[in-house]
C-alpha positions, -999 to +999 in steps of 0.1 A: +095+582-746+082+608-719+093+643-716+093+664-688+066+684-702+044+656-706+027+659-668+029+696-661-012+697-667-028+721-640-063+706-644-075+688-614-096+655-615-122+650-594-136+616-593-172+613-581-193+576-578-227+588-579-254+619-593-254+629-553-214+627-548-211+644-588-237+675-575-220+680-540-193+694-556-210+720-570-208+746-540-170+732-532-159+737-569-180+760-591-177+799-585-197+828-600-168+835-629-166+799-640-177+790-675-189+753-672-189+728-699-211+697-690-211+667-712-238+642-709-264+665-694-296+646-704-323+662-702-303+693-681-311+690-641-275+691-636-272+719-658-295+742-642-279+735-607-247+746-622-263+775-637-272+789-599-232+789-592-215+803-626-211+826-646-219+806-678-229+771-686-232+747-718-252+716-712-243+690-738-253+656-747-251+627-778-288+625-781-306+649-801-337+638-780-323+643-749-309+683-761-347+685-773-361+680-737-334+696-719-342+731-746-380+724-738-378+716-695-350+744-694-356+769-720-335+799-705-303+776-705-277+771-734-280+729-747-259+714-779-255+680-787-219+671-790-203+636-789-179+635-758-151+625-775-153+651-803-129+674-780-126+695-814-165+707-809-160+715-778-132+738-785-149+751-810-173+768-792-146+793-788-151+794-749-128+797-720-140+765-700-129+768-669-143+740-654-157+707-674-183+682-661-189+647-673-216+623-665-209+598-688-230+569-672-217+542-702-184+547-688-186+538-650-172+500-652-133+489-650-136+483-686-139+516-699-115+531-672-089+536-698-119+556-718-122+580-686-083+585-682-084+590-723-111+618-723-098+636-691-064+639-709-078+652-739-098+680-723-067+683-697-046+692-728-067+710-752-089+732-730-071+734-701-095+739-674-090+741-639-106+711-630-126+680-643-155+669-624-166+634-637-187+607-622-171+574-625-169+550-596-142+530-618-118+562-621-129+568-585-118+540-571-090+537-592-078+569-575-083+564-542-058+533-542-030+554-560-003+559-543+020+586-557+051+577-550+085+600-546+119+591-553+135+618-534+132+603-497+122+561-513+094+565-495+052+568-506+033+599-498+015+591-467-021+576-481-046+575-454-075+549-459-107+551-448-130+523-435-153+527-460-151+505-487-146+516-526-168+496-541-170+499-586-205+511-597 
């Protein structure tokens, strides 16, 4: 059963569709006091464009390989390898993340769209930063056919759609 507790998170999500929509936000979202948190950072390109607009930044990834290159291409920036869903590493770090990044490419398909919802929630609840940048045109589009709704006047919160269609990566 819910409580009223249960959706009082202040992180924001933003859903991006693409490496060009997932860097524009960049200048829009990351400011020079933010510590960043990027999972799946390959080989670290993102990483050091995030670098030029915070304060700190930890570029993460699954493969060992990939930390390797990133350490090697980028060797003035911080790179571990953690698994994404091991939330526990990530707090371990004993930082005060105030922003996270994921560009989890495996997950971009309807399929895994409860995956995405899954590890936003657990960073949403257990770091608690002020927003969630992750590239996902699943959770993206998704999104942009929500429609909250509110029970005080019966009526949806006016949802303006675009021509453009949403289409899943």
């Amino acid at each position: 059963m819910a409580n009223e507790n249960q959706f009082k998170l202040n992180t924001k999500f933003i859903a991006t569709r693409n490496v060009k929509e997932y860097r524009e936000t960049i200048p829009v979202w990351v400011n020079e006091n933010d510590v960043i948190l990027e999972i799946g950072c390959e080989w670290g390109t993102t990483t050091e464009i995030l670098a030029q607009h915070c304060k700190e930044v930890i570029g993460t990834d699954l493969s060992p390989e990939c930390i390797q290159r990133a350490r090697e291409m980028r060797p003035n920036l911080h790179f571990e390898v953690l698994d994404g869903f091991d939330v526990l590493s990530a707090l371990n770090m004993s930082k005060q993340f105030t922003k996270v990044y994921i560009d989890i490419s495996g997950l971009s398909g309807y399929r895994s769209l409860l995956d995405v919802i899954s590890l936003l929630t657990m960073y949403s609840t257990i770091l608690r930063p002020e927003a969630i940048i992750i590239k996902s045109g699943a959770l993206k589009h998704f999104a942009f056919n929500c429609i909250p709704w509110r029970s005080d006047d019966s009526k949806p919160i006016a949802h303006e759609k675009n021509n453009e269609s949403e289409e899943i990566e």
